[in-house]
N, C-alpha and C positions, 0 to 999 in steps of 0.2 A: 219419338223414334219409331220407327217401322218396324214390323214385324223381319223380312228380308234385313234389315242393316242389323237389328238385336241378333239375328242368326248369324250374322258375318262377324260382328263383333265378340260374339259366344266363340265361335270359330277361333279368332285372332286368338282371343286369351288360353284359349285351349292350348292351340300350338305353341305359345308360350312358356304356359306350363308343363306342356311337355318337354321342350329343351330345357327349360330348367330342371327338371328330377332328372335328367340324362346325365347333367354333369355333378348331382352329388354319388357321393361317394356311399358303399351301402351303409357304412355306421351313420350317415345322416339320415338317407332313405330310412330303415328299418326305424330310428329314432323319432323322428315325424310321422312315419304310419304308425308307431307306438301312439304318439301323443292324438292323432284323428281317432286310433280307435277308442283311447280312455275319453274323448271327447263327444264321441256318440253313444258312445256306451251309459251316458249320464242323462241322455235323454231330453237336457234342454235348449237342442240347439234348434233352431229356428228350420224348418223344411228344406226352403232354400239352399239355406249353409249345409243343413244335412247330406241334402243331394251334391252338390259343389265339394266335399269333404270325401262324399263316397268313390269322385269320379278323382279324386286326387287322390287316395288310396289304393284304388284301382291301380292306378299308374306307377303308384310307390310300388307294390308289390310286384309289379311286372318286371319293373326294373330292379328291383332285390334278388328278382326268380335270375334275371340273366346274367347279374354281375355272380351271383352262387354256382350259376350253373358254368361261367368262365374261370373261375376259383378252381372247381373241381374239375377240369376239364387240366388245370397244367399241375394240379397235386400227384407227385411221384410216391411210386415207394421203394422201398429197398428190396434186392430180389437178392433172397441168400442161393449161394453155389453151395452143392454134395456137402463141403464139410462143415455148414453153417456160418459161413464169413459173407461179409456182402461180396455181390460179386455183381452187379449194375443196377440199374434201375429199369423200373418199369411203371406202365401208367397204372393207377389208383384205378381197383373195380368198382364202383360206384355200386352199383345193385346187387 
């Protein structure tokens, strides 16, 4: 195989897996970047697979950061009126 086709085909798989970590859901994401990082963290994986682990975790986390960050984007809270009763809602001050 060619240097160019191994690029294209690194390519393919890439984008690949990136539509696949789009559509789990984050308890799989965070659960699978759990299991790459206890899996690098042992030290005996092969360079390759190292890097190919690191470049999937990457993408797990990316995609944990933005399902978290649409989470916290429609978390309401309760907005008490004068005499301490709720009285509407309003969005969650995140910071």
């Amino acid at each position: 195989m060619t240097k160019a086709a191994a690029e294209t085909a690194a390519a393919k798989d890439a984008a690949k897996g990136a539509a696949a970590v789009q559509s789990l859901s984050f308890e799989q994401a965070l659960a699978e970047l759990e299991g790459l990082v206890t899996k690098l963290e042992r030290g005996d994986v092969p360079l390759e697979e190292s890097i190919a682990a690191y470049e999937r975790g990457e993408a797990l986390k990316a995609h944990c950061s933005r399902l978290l960050s649409a989470a916290e984007a429609r978390v309401e809270k309760i907005r008490l009126g004068a005499d301490g009763k709720p009285a509407g809602l309003e969005p969650l001050d995140v910071e």
